[in-house]
C-alpha positions in Angstrom: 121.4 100.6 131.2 121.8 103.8 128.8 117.8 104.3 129.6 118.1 103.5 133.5 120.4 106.3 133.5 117.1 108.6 132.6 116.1 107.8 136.1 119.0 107.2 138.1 120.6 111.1 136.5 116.8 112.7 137.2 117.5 111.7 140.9 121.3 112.6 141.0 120.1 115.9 139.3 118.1 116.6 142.5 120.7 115.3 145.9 118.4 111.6 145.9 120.0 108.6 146.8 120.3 106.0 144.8 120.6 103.4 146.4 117.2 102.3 147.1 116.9 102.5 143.5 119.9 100.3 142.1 118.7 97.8 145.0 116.0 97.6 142.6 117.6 97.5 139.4 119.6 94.8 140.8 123.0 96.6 140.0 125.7 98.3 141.4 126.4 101.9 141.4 129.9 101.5 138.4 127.2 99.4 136.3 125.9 102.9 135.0 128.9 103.6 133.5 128.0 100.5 131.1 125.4 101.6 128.7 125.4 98.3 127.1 124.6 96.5 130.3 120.9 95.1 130.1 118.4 95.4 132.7 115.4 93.2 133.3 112.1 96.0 132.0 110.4 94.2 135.2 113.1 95.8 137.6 113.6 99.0 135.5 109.7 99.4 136.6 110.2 98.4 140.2 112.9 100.8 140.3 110.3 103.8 139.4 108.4 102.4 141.9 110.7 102.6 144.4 112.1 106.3 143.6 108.5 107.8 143.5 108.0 106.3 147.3 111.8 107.9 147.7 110.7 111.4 146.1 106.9 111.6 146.9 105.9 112.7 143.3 103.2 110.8 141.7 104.8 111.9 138.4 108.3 111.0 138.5 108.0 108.9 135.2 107.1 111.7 133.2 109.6 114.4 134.7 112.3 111.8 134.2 111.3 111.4 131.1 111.1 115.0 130.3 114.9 115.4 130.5 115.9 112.4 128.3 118.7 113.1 125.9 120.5 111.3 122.9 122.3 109.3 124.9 119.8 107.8 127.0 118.9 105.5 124.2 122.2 104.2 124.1 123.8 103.9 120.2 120.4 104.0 118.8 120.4 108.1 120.4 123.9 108.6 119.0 122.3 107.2 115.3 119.3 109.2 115.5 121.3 112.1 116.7 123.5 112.2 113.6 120.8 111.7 110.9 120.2 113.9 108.0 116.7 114.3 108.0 113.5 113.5 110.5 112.7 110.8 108.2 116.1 109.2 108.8 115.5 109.6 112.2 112.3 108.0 112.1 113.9 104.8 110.0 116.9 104.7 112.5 114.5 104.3 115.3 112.2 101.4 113.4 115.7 99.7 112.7 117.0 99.7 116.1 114.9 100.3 119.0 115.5 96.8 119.5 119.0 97.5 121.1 117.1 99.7 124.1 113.9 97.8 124.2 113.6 94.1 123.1 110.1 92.6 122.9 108.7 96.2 122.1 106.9 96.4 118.9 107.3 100.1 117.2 105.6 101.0 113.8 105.1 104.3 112.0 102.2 105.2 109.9 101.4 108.0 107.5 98.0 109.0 106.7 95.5 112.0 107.0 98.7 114.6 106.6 99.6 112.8 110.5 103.1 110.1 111.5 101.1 108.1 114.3 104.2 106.3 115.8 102.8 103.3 117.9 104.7 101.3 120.5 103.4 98.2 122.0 104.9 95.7 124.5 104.3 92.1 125.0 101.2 91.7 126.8 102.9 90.0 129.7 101.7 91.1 133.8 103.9 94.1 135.3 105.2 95.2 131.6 102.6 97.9 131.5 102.6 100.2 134.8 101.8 104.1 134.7 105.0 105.1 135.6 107.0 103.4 133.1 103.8 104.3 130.4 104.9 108.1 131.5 108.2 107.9 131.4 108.2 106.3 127.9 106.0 109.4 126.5 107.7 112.1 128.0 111.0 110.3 126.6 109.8 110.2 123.2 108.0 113.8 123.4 111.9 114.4 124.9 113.2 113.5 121.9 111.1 115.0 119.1 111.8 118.3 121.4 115.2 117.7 120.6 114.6 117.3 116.6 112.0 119.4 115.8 112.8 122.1 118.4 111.6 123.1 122.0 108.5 124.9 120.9 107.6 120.9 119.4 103.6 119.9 120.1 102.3 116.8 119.3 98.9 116.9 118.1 97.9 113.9 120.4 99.1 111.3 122.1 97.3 107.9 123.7 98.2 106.1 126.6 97.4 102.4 127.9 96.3 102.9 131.0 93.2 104.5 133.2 93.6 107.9 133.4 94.6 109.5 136.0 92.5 111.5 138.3 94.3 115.1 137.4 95.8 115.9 134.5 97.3 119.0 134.9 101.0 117.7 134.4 100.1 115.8 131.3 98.4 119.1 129.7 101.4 120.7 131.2 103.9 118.6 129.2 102.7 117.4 126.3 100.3 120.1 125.3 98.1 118.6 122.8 94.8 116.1 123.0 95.2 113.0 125.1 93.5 109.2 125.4 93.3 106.5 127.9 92.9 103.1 127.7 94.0 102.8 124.4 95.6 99.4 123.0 99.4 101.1 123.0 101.0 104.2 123.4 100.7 106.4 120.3 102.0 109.9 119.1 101.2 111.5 116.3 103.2 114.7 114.3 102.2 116.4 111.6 104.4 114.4 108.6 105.2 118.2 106.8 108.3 118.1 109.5 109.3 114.4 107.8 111.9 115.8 105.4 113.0 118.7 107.5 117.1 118.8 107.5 118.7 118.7 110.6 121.2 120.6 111.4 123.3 118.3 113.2 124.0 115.3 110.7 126.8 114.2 110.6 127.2 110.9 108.1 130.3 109.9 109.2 129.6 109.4 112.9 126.2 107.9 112.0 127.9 105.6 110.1 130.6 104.7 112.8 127.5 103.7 115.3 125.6 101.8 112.7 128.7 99.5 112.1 128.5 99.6 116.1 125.1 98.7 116.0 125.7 95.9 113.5 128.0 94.3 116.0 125.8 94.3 119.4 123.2 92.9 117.6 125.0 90.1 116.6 126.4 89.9 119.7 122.6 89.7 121.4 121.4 87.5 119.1 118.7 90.5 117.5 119.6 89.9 114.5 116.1 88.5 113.4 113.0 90.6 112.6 111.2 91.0 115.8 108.1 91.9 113.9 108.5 88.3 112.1 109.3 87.2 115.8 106.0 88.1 117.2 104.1 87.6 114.1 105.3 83.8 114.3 104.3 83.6 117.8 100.4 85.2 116.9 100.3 82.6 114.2 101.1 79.7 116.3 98.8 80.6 119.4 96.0 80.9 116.5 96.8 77.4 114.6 95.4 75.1 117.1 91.9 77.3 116.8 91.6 77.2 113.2 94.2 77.8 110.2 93.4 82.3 111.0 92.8 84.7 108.1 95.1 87.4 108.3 92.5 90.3 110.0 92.3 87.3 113.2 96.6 87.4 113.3 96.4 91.2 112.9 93.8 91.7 115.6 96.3 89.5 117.8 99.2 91.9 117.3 97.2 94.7 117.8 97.4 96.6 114.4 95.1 96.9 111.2 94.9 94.1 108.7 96.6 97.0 106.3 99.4 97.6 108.4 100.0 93.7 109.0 100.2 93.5 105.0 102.0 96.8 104.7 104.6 95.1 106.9 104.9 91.7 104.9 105.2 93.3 101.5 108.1 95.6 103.1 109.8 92.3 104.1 109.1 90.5 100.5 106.2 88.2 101.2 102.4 88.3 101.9 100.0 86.9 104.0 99.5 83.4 102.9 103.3 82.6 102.2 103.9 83.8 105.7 101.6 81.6 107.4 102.6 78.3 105.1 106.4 79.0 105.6 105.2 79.0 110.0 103.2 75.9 109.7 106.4 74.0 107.6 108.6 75.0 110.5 106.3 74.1 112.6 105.6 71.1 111.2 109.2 69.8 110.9 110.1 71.0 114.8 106.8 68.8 115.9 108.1 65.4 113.8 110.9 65.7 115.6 109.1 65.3 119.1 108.0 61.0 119.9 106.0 62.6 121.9 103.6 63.9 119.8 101.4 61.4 117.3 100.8 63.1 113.8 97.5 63.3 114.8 98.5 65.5 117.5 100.5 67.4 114.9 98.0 68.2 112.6 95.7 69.3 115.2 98.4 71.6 116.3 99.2 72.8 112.7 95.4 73.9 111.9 94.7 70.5 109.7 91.0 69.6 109.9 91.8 65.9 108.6 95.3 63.7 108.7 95.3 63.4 104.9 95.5 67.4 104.4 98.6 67.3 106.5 100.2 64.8 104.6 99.3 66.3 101.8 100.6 69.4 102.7 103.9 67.9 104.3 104.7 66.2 100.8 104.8 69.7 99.4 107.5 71.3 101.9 109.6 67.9 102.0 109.1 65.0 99.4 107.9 63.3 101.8 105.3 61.7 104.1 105.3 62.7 107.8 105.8 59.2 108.5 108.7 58.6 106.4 110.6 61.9 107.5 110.3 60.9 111.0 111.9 57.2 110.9 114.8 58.6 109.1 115.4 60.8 112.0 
């Protein structure tokens, strides 16, 4: 709800109503005094729609966007707010952009003397519409504005959508080279500003909204990786193919084979213990089911003969497939 209120206080900003809009949103007008409320990214979308048929203004996502502050994001701006340095910021953001956007996939990279931050949703229908594409750029350029300072230019930033027949608004605000049609939105900074001090840190409020962090994600049940989340998920879509190397699960999550084993080492493991520990789980979640023969299962699991997936079951369990289910 902390984000909704970047379009629901754009519209109060300028006399619109809002009710059209929180029709949409599916809430009522005290829920945006509830930043910790969630709202479905399908209706937060539906509700752009419906204030840019309200407004008339083709660009309403961005201009919305253009006036997000700190706490539009909810605890995650009040964390990023208080941070030391822009690479705090930058860690903050990796570590908790789950508690304003859930299913989004966020990842930094350094190279070339560039940050390229990338954020990429699910690749489910309606999660990707121009106005919320816009109104997630301008929010981030919003933010870096607010860091680095107003006279802040990226040096380019990519978009995944068609673009759109003018421009002038984009040039306008983000001021800097721009793509279409790329795989997920991207922005890139020069990394020299990195390690720049900020002159609003403040440790011990940054620390009270961490522990506050902490708790709502425990509370929503974010506590596990959502990179590990969505890399399980590749992994088991691919199994059924063929047992994938790691540059087929990388090409599935959109990122570099690099980057998927940048990410793995970060988080203790590697390629090939990753896939193993999703096929056990797997494995064991499948005995479970009547329904499915061990045939079936080893099919499932990437096995190209029974004997392999015994084989391979005696390893994570002492035991034979067979044998573990009966003593279910």
């Amino acid at each position: 709800m902390a984000y909704c209120r970047v379009l629901t206080d754009w519209l109060q900003a300028r006399g619109q109503p809002l009710a059209p809009v929180l029709a949409a949103l599916d809430v009522p007008e005290a829920a945006l005094a509830d930043p910790d409320r969630w709202v479905s990214r399908l209706r937060f979308n539906a509700a752009l729609e419906t204030a840019i048929e309200l407004t008339g203004d083709p660009f309403l996502g961005l201009h919305a966007g253009e006036q997000v502050r700190p706490a539009h994001y909810g605890v995650l701006g009040y964390i990023m707010m208080s941070c030391g340095t822009s690479r705090q910021v930058i860690e903050a953001h990796q570590r908790w952009h789950q508690l304003v956007m859930p299913g989004a996939e966020v990842d930094y990279e350094e190279g070339g003397g560039l940050l390229r931050l990338r954020e990429s949703l699910p690749p489910l229908p309606g999660l990707r519409t121009r106005p919320a594409g816009e109104c997630l750029a301008g929010s981030m350029l919003s933010f870096a504005r607010w860091v680095f300072g107003q006279q802040f230019r990226p040096v380019d930033v990519s978009f995944p959508f068609p673009q759109p027949p003018l421009l002038d608004e984009y040039q306008r605000v983000f001021q800097c080279r721009l793509a279409f049609d790329a795989p997920c939105f991207s922005l890139s900074i020069h990394n020299g500003l990195l390690d720049r001090p900020l002159p609003q840190a403040d440790p011990e409020l940054r620390q009270m909204m961490e522990a506050r962090a902490e708790r709502l994600a425990r509370e929503l049940g974010l506590e596990a990786d959502p990179f590990v989340v969505q890399l399980r998920a590749a992994i088991g879509r691919l199994l059924p193919q063929a047992v994938p190397e790691m540059e087929d699960v990388a090409a599935a999550l959109n990122i570099s084979g690099r980057t998927l084993q940048r990410r793995l080492l970060q988080r203790g493991t590697h390629f090939k213990a990753a896939l193993d520990d999703m096929r056990r789980d797997l494995a064991l979640g499948y005995v479970r089911d009547p329904e499915l023969s061990l045939v079936d299962i080893a099919f499932l699991l990437g096995f190209s003969q029974q004997s392999a997936f015994n084989r391979a079951f005696r390893r994570w369990t002492d035991s034979t497939p067979g044998s573990y289910r009966d003593a279910l």
